[in-house]
KOLKOL-352435 format. One line per 5 residues: for each residue x, y, z of C-alpha. Coordinates in Angstrom, 2 decimals, decimal comma, always signed. Each point is the difference from the previous one (the first is absolute). Example, Ala and Ser with C-alpha at 12.3 -4.5 7.8 and 13.67 -1.06 7.14 Angstrom:
BEGIN
+12,30:-4,50:+7,80 ~ +1,37:+3,44:-0,66
END
This chain:
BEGIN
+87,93:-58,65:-154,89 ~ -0,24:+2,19:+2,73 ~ -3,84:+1,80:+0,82 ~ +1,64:+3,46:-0,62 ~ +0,14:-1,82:-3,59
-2,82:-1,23:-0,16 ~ -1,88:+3,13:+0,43 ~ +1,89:+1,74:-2,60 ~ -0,73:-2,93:-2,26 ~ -3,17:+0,36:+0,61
-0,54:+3,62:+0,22 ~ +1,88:+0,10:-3,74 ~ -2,54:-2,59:-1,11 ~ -3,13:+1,87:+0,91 ~ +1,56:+3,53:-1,17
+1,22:-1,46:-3,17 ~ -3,40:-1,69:-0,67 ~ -2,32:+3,11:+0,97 ~ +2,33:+1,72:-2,34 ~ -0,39:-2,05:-2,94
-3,91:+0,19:+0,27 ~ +0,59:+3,93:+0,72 ~ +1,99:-0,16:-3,46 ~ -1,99:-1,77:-2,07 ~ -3,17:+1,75:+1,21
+1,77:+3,62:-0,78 ~ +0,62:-1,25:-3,72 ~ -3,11:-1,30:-0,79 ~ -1,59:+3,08:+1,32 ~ +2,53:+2,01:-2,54
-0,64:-2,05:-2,72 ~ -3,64:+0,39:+0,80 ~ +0,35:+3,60:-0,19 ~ +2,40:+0,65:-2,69 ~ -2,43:-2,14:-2,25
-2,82:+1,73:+0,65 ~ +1,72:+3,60:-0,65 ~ +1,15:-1,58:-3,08 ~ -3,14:-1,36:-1,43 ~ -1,64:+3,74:+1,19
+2,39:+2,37:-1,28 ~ +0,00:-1,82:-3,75 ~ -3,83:-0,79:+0,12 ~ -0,84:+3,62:+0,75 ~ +2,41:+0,93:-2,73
-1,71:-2,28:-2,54 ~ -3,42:+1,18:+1,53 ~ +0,89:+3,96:-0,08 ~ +1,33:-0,69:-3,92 ~ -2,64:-1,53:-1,16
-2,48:+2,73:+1,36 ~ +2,52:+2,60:-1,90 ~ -0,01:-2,20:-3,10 ~ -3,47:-0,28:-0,14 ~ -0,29:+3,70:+0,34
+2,75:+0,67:-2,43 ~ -2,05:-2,82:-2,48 ~ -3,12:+2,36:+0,30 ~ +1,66:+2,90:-0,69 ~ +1,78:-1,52:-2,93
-3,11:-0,97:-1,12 ~ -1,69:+3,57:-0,12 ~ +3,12:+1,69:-1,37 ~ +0,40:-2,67:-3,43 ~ -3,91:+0,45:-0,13
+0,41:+4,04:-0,15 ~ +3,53:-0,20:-2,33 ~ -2,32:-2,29:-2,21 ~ -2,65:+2,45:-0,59 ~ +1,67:+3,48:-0,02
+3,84:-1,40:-0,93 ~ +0,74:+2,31:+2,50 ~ +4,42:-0,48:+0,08 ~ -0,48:+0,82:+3,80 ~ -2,08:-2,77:+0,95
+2,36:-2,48:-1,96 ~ +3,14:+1,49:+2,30 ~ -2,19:-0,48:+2,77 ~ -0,82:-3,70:-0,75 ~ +3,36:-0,09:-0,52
+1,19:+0,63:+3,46 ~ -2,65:-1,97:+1,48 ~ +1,37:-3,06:-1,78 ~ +3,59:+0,53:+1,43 ~ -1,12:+0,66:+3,10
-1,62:-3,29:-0,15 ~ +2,69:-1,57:-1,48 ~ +1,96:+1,31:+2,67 ~ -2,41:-1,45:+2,99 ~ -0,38:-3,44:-1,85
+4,14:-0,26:+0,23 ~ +0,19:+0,83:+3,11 ~ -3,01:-2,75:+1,00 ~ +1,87:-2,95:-1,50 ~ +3,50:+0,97:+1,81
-1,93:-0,55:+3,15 ~ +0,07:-3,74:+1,77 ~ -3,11:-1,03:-0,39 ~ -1,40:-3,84:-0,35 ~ -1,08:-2,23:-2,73
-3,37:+1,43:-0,45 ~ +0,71:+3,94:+0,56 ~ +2,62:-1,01:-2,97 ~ -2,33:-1,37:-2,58 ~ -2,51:+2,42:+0,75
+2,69:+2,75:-0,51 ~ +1,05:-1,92:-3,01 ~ -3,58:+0,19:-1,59 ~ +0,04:+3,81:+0,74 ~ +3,18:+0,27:-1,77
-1,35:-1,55:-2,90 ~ -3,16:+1,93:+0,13 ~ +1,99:+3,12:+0,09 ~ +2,43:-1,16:-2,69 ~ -3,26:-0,24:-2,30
-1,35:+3,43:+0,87 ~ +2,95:+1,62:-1,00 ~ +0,33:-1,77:-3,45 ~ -3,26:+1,79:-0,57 ~ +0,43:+3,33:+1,56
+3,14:-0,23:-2,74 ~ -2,09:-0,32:-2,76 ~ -2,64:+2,41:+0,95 ~ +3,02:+2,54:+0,41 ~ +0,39:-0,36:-3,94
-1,11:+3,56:-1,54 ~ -0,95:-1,62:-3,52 ~ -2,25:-2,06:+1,15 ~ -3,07:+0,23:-1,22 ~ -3,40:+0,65:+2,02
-1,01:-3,08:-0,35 ~ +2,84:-1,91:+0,90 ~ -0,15:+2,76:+3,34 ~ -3,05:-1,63:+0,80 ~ +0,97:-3,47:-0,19
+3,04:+0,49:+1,93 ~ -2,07:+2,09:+2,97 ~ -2,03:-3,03:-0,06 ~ +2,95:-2,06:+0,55 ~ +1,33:+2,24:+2,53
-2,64:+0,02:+1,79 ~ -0,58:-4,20:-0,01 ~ +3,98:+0,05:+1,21 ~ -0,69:+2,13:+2,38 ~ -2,22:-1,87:+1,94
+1,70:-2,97:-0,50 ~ +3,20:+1,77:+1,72 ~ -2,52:+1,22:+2,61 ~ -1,50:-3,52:+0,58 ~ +3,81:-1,30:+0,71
+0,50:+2,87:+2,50 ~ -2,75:-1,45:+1,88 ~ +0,96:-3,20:-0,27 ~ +3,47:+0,88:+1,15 ~ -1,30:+2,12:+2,89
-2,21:-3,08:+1,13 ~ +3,10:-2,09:-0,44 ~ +1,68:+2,40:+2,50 ~ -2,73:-0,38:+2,63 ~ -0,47:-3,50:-0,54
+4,32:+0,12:+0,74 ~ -0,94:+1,73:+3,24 ~ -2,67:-1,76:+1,07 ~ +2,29:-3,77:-0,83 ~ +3,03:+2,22:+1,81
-1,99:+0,30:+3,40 ~ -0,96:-3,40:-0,04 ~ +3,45:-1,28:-0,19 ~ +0,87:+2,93:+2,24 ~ -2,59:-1,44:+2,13
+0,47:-3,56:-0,43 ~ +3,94:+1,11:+0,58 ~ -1,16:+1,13:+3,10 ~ -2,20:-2,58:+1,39 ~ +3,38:-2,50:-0,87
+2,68:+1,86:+1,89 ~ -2,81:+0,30:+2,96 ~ -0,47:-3,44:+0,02 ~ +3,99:-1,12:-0,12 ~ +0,60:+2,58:+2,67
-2,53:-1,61:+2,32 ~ +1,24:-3,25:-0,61 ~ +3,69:+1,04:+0,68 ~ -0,91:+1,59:+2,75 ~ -1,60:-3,63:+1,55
+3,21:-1,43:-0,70 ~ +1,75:+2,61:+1,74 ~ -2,27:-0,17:+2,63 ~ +0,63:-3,95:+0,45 ~ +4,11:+0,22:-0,69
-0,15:+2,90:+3,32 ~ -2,75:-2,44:+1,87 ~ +2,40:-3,12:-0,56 ~ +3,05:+1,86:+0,24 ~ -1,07:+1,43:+3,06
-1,58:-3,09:+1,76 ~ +3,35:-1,98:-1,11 ~ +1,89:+2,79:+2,25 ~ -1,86:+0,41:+2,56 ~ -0,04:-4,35:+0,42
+3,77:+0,60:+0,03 ~ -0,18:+2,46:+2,42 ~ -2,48:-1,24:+2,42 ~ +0,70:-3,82:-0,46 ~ +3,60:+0,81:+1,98
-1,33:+2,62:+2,44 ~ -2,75:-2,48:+1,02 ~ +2,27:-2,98:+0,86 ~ +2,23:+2,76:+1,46 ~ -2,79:+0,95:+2,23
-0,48:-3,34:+0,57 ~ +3,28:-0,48:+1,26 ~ -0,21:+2,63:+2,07 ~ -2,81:-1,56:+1,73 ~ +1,19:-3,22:+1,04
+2,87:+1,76:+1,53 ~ -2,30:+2,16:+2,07 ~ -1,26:-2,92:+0,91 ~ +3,31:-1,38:+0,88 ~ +0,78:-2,22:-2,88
+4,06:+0,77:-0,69 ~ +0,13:-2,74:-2,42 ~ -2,33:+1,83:-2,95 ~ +2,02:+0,37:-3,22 ~ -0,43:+1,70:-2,97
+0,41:-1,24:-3,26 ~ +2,81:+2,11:-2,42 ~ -2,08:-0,30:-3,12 ~ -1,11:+3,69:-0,62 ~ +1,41:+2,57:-1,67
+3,20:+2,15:+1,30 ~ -1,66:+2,21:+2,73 ~ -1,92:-2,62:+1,73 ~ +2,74:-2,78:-0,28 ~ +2,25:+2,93:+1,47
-3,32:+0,55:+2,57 ~ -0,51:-4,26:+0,53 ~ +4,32:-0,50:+0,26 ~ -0,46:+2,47:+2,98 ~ -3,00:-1,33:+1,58
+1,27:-3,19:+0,05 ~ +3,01:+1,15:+1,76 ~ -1,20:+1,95:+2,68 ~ -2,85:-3,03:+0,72 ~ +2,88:-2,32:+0,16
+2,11:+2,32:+2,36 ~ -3,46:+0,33:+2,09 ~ +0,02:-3,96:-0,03 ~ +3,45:+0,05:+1,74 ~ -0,84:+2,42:+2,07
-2,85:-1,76:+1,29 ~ +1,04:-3,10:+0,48 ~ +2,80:+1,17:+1,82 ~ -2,35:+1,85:+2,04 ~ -2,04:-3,01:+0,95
+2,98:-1,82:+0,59 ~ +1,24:+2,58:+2,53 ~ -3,41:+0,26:+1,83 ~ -0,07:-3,97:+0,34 ~ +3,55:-0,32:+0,96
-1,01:+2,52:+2,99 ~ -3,01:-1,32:+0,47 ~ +1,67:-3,54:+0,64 ~ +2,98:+1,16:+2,21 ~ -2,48:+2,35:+2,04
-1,68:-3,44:+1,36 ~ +2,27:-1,42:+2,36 ~ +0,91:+3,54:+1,74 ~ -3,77:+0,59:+0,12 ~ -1,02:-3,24:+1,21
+3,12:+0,04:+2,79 ~ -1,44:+3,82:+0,53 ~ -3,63:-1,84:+0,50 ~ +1,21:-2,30:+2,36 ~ +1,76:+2,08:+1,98
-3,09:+1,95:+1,07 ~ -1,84:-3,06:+0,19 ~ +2,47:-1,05:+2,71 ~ +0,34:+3,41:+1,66 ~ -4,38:+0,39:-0,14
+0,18:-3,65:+1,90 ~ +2,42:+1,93:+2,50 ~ +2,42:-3,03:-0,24 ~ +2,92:+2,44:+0,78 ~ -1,83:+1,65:+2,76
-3,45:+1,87:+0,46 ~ -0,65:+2,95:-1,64 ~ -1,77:+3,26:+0,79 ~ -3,27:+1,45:-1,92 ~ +1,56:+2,27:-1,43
+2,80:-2,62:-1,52 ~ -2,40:-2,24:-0,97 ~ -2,05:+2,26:-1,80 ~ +3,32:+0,75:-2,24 ~ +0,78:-3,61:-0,72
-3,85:-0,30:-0,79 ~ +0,48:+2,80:-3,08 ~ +3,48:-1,34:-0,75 ~ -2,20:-3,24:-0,69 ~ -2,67:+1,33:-2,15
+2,44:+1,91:-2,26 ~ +2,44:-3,27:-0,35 ~ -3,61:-1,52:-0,52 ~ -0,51:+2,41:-3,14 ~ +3,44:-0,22:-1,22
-0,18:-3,75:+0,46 ~ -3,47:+0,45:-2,38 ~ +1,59:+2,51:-2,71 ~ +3,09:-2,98:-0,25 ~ -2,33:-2,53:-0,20
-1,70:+1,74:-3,01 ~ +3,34:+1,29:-1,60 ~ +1,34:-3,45:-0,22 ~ -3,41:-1,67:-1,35 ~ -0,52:+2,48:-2,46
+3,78:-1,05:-1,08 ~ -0,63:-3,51:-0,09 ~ -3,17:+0,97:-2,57 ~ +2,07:+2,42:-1,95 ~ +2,49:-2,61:-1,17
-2,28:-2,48:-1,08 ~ -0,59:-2,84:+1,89 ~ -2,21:-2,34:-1,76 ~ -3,41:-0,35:+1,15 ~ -1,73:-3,07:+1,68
-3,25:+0,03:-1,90 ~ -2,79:-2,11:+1,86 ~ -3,60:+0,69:-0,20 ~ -1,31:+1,82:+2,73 ~ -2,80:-0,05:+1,28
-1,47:+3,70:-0,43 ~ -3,21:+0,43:+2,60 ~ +2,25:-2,07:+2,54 ~ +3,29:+2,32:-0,12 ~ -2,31:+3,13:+0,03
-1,57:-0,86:+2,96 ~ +3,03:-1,06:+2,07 ~ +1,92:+3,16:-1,47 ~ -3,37:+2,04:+1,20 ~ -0,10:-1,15:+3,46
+3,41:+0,62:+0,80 ~ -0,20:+3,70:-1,39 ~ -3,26:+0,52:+1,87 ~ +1,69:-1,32:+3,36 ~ +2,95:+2,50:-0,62
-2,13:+2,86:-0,57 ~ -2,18:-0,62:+3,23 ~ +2,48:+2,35:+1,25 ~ -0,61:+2,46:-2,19 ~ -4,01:-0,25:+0,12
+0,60:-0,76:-4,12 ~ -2,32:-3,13:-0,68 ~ +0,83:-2,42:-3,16 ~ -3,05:-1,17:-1,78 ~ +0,08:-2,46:-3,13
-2,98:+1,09:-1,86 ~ +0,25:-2,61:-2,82 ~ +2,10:-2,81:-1,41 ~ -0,32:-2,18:-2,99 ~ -1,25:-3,16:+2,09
+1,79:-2,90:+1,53 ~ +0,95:-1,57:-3,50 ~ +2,22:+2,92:-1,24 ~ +3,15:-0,46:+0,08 ~ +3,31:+1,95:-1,60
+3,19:-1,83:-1,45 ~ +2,54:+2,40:+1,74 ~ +2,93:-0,22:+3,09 ~ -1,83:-0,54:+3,20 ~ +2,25:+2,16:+2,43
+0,72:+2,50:-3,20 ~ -4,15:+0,58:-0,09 ~ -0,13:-0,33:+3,83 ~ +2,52:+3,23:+0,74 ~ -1,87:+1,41:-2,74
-3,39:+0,38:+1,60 ~ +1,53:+0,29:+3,62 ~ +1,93:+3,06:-1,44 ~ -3,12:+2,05:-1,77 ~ -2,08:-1,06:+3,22
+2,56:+1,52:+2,13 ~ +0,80:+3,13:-2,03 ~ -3,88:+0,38:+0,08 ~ -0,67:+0,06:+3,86 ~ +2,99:+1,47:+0,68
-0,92:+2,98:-2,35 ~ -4,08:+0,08:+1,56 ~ -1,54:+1,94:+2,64 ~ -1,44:-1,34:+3,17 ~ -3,42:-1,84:-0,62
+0,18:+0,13:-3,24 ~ -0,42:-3,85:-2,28 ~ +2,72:-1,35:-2,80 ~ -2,15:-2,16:-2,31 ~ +1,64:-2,55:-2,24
-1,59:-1,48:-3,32 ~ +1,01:-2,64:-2,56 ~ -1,73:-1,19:-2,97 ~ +1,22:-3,13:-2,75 ~ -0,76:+1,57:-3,33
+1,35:-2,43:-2,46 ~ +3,33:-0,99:+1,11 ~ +0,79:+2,86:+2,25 ~ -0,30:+1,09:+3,09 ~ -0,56:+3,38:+0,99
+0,45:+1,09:+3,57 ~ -0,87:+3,65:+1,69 ~ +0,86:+0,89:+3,40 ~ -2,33:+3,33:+0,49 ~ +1,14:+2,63:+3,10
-0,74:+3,23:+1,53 ~ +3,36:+1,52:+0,14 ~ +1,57:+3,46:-1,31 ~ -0,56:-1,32:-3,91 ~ +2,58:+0,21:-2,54
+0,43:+2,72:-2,61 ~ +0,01:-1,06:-3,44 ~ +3,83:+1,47:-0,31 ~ +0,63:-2,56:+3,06 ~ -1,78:-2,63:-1,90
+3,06:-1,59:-1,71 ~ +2,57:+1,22:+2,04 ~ -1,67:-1,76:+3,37 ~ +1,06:-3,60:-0,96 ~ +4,09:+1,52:+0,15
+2,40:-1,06:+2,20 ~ +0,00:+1,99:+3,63 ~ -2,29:+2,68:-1,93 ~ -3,02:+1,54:+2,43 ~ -2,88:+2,57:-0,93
-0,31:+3,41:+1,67 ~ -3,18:-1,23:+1,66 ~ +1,84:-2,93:+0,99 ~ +2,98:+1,17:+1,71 ~ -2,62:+1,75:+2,42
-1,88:-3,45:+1,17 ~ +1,78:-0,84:+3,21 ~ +1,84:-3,31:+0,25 ~ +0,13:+0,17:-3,59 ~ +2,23:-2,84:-1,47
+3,61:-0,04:-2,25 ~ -1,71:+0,34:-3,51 ~ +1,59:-3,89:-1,15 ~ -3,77:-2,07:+0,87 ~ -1,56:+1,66:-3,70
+3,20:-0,80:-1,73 ~ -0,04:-3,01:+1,18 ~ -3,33:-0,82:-0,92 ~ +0,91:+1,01:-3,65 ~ +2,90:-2,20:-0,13
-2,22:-2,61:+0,47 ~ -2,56:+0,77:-2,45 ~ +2,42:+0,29:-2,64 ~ +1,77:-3,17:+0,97 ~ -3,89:-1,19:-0,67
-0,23:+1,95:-3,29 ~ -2,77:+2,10:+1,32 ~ -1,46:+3,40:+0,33 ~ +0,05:+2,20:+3,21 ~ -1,56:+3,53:+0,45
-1,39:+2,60:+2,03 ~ -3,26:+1,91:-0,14 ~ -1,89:+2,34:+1,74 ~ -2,87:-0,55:+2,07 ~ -2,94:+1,45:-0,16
-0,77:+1,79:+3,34 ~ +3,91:-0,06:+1,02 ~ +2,52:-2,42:+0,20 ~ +1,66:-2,45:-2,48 ~ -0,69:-3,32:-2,13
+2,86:-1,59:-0,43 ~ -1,33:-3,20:-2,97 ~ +2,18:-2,93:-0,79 ~ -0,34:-2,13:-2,77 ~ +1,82:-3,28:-0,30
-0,19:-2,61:-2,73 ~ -0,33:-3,79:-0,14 ~ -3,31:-0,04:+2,49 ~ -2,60:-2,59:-0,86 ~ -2,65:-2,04:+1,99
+0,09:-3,27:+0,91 ~ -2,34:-1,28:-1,64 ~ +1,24:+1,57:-3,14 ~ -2,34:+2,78:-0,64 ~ +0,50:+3,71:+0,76
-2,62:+1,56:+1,66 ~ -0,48:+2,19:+2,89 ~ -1,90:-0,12:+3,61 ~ -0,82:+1,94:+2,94 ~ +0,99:-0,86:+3,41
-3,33:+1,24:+2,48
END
């Protein structure tokens, strides 16, 4: 699936989820709602009728009380209308939708009514005699306030319906608050897994991508990447692959050429060589100052050529792999000799070379002898090379464990921390560098991290503090004699 995909999948996911809860929510608020107008609108009915009923009961009351003493014809139409406006109001009560209890109470009314009106019948009889008025205003009267007891009733059945309504309203409420919250976690997990299963496909390739793009800054043609990954990056890893590959023959056939030159440059240089050896020696005939101080600089620059050969064609030979000769070496023992030679070269220079500490006469390192040899001859001579006049280069080496770590401190021009990786290229110089005089070809670093890696070490440059550079080494398979790390100071 391709990560355009994948973020549409995902994107529908969390939209369609959101929704949902956004749904749900919005109906359980309307159902909320359009309960409670319900239960209001009817209960207020109910409430509002039974305060007219009660008032229509009352006046009932008075005008069958009045008919019954003066049998006054008026009074009876009067009580007349009041019952079919009653009647009227009680019908339209039990059309509305009301529950169980509204219903019974509404019931009881209807029955209560039912009776009052079987006796307002016979008190409407003319014939009857006073007597029998009496009686039946009595009755009246009792019927009445039974029919105004069920009002009541019925109107505390209403507000008992609206009170139970706003509960369940309420309770309604609380429910759809709670489910929305809850749907809303799982949304909130589906996005958070969704989204941390994208962005691991997304990063997982762009890191070994970066990766990749590492080791061939740092040289390393072979790198691969593995077409497991969705379209884009396969389409991204297929190319990568094929341009480190083309970069692999491209180097290769670059180191080839420079070796191939480098080897057929000897024998002209050396012939070169010993030709002005011969004509220096004034074998042909004697020379004049002038000619002599010619041949002199033709010597120093076959001299330099013969070095940056020299270096070209070892740094070839390491390249392709030779295997190592692992012995142990001794490590305060090769230090020393390596310091003494770099401190006679520098004489010249007024640059003194000062071992400041070792790890001890028992430490020694499982490595190549010549391999760690042109190692430290190489950082000692980049280092007094690169130093003022009068200034020190200190070395130091500890055993920690089973390494060894090795730092050749100078005063020189320092190197940036853009320079800090690119230093150890082949033929590559710093600004600063270019201007020391008599600087050298740029192969000695590269050299030197040819062999560390051929060691399976570490290599590096810092600053130091005050000016200059620290350029640390750390190799592995160093151990003491005796069998036990530890580290001392040489006075």
């Amino acid at each position: 699936m391709t990560v355009a995909r994948r973020l549409w999948l995902v994107l529908g996911l969390n939209v369609l989820l959101l929704g949902a809860v956004e749904l749900y929510h919005l109906r359980a608020l309307h159902r909320v709602v359009r309960t409670t107008e319900r239960l209001t609108e009817v209960s207020t009915r109910v409430v509002l009728a039974q305060a007219r009923q009660n008032e229509r009961i009352a006046t009932l009351d008075e005008t069958l009380a009045k008919y019954a003493v003066t049998r006054d014809r008026g009074y009876l139409a009067k009580s007349t209308s009041l019952r079919e406006e009653f009647s009227a109001e009680l019908t339209a009560l039990l059309a509305l939708p009301v529950n169980d209890g509204e219903r019974d109470a509404m019931s009881r009314v209807a029955t209560a009514w039912d009776r009052v009106n079987e006796v307002a019948d016979r008190q409407d009889r003319p014939a009857a005699r006073a007597s029998a008025q009496a009686a039946a205003l009595a009755e009246m009267r009792q019927a009445l306030d039974t029919l105004r007891a069920s009002v009541d009733a019925l109107g505390d059945a209403a507000q008992t319906a609206m009170r139970d309504g706003a509960a369940t309203a309420r309770v309604s409420a609380d429910n759809a608050e709670r489910v929305s919250w809850i749907a809303a976690g799982a949304a909130l997990l589906v996005a958070l897994i969704s989204g941390l299963l994208l962005r691991r496909s997304i990063t997982k390739p762009l890191r070994a991508l970066s990766a990749g793009t590492r080791s061939v800054g740092r040289g390393q043609f072979d790198h691969r990447l593995q077409l497991e990954w969705s379209d884009e990056f396969r389409q991204v890893a297929s190319a990568f692959n094929a341009m480190t590959a083309r970069l692999g023959d491209l180097d290769k056939m670059k180191h080839e050429f420079v070796s191939n030159v480098s080897h057929d440059l000897k024998s002209p240089l050396a012939s070169l060589r010993e030709t002005t050896s011969l004509l220096l020696d004034e074998v042909p005939g004697p020379l004049t100052d002038s000619q002599r101080r010619v041949l002199v600089l033709q010597r120093e620059s076959a001299d330099r050529l013969g070095v940056m050969i020299a270096k070209l064609l070892e740094l070839s030979r390491i390249e392709s792999g030779l295997p190592l000769q692992c012995e142990r070496i001794p490590v305060q023992v090769m230090l020393e000799n390596a310091v003494q030679h770099a401190d006679a070269a520098g004489r010249e220079r007024e640059v003194r070379v000062r071992l400041l500490r070792s790890p001890g006469s028992s430490a020694v390192v499982h490595a190549d002898a010549d391999r760690i040899r042109q190692l430290v001859d190489n950082l000692l001579e980049n280092a007094v090379k690169f130093s003022p006049r009068g200034e020190v280069v200190s070395v130091d080496a500890t055993v920690d464990g089973s390494h060894l770590t090795l730092s050749v401190a100078d005063r020189g021009p320092g190197v940036s921390r853009q320079d800090a990786e690119r230093i150890f290229e082949r033929f590559y110089q710093t600004p600063a560098g270019r201007a020391v005089t008599g600087r050298g070809t740029g192969l000695g670093l590269t050299i030197c991290r040819e062999v560390v890696n051929a060691h399976r070490g570490r290599i590096g440059v810092l600053p130091r503090e005050g000016g200059g550079s620290v350029f640390v080494v750390e190799l592995p398979g160093a151990t003491h004699a005796d069998g036990i790390g530890r580290k001392e100071v040489a006075a």
